[in-house]
Phi, psi and omega in degrees: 000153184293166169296310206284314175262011134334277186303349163296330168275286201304343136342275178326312198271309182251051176250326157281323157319311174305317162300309185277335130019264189315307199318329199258347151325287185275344187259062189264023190273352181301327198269003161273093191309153142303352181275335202251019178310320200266334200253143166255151199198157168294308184316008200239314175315314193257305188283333162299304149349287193283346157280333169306315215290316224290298203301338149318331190261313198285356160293316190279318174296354229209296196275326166306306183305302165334296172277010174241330159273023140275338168264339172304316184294298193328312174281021195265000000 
């Protein structure tokens, strides 16, 4: 891969955290099933949880693809 489209995809990866971020802002009833409308429950506790974590990581993978084709120019 190019210097150029790296850094376009870690753009790209954290411009989608970000959308869904926000998304998940304004929407959280998305993160409830339907079976759980009426129940507060850990499952619901643990899958929000396990989505911060996916988008912390796919945010971190985004900003590494980034800082490493910025180190790449410096050193040409």
């Amino acid at each position: 891969m190019s210097k150029e489209s790296v850094s376009a995809l870690g753009y790209i990866l954290i411009s989608i955290v970000l959308i869904i971020s926000i998304y998940l802002l304004i929407e959280p009833n998305s993160l409830v099933p339907e079976a759980y409308k009426l129940a507060v429950d850990g499952y619901v506790i643990a899958r929000t949880l396990v989505i911060l974590f996916i988008l912390y990581l796919v945010s971190k993978l985004g900003f590494l693809f980034i800082n490493n084709s910025t180190f790449a120019h410096r050193n040409i």
